[in-house]
C-alpha positions in Angstrom: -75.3 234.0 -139.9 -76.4 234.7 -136.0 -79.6 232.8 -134.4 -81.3 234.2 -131.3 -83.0 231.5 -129.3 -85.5 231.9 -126.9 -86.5 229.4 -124.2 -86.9 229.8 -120.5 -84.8 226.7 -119.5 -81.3 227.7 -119.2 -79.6 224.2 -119.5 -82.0 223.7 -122.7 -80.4 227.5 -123.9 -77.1 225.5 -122.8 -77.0 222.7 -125.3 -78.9 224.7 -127.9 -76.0 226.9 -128.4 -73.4 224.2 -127.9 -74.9 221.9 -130.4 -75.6 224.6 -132.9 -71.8 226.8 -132.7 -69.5 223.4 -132.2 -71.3 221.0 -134.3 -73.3 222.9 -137.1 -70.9 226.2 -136.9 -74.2 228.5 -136.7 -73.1 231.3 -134.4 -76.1 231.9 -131.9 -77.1 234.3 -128.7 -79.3 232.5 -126.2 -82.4 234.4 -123.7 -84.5 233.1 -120.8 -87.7 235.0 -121.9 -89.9 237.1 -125.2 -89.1 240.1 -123.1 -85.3 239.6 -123.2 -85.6 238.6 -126.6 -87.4 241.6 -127.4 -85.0 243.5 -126.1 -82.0 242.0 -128.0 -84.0 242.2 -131.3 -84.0 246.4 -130.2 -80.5 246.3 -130.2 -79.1 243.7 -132.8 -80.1 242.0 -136.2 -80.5 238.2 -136.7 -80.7 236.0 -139.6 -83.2 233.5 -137.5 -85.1 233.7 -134.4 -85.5 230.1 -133.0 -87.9 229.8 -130.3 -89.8 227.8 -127.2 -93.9 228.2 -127.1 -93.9 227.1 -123.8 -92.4 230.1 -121.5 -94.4 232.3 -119.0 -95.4 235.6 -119.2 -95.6 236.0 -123.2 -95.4 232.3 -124.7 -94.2 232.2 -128.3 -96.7 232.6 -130.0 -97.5 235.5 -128.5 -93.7 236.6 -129.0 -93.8 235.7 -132.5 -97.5 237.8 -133.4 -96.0 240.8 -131.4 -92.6 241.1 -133.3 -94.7 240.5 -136.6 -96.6 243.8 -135.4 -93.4 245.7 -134.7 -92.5 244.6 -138.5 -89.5 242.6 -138.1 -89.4 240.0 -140.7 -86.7 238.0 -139.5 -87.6 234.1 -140.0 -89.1 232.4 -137.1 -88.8 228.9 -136.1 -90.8 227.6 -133.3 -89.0 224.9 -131.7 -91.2 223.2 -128.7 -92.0 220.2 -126.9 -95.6 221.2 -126.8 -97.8 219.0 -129.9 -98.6 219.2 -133.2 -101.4 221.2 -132.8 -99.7 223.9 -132.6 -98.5 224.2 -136.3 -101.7 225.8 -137.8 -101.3 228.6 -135.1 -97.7 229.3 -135.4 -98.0 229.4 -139.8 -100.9 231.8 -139.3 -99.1 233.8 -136.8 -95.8 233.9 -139.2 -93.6 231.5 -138.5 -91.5 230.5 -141.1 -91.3 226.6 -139.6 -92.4 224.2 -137.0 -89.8 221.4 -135.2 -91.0 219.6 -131.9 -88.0 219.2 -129.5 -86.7 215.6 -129.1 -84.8 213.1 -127.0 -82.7 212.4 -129.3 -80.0 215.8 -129.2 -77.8 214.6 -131.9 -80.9 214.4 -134.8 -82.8 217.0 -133.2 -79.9 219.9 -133.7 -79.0 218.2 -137.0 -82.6 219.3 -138.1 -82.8 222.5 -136.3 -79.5 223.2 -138.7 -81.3 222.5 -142.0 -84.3 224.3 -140.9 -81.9 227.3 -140.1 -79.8 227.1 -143.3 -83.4 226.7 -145.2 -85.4 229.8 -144.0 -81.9 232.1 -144.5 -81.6 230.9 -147.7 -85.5 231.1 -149.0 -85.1 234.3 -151.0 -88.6 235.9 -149.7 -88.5 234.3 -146.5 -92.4 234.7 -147.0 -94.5 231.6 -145.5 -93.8 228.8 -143.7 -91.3 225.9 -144.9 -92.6 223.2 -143.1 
């Protein structure tokens, strides 16, 4: 299993991978920006994108609709602090799931884990699993 996360705060990118390798033992690369991530998904394969709506230049839904045009499948997990609201966008865009970020680090990555482990292990990794 491999994770790419996407999120333009480095210290949030930080604890993201920490949380996920040493606690959950879900092997992940981190980027500051779509573009970057772009770029990495050119190069390398991933079980589960996981990313931040809120980031400038392309935010992530905009990331999420142009990889769904370039036909990778790979599941999608958009993981903000930005509201609720956003959920309707982000299943009719493609994304497999929906988590807002929380103060709380411990429960927050503990979800984030089963929300991994349960879109790599859907069999058609078709739709959301919200």
């Amino acid at each position: 299993m491999k994770v790419l996360i996407v999120d333009d705060d480095p210290s949030f990118l930080e604890i993201s991978k920490t949380f996920l390798e040493v606690f959950h033992n879900i092997p992940s690369d981190t980027v500051g920006s779509a573009k970057e991530a772009l770029n990495m998904l050119e190069k390398d394969s991933y079980d589960v994108i996981v990313s931040d709506y809120d980031m400038p230049v392309m935010n992530g839904i905009m990331f999420l609709k142009t990889i769904r045009n370039k036909k990778i499948n790979t599941p999608f997990i958009l993981f903000t602090g930005v509201g609720e609201e956003l959920m309707h966008q982000a299943i009719q865009s493609g994304a497999n799931s929906f988590m807002l970020k929380t103060s709380d680090p411990k429960t927050q990555y503990l979800e984030l884990s089963k929300q991994i482990w349960k879109v790599t292990t859907k069999s058609t990794n078709i739709g959301p699993n919200f």
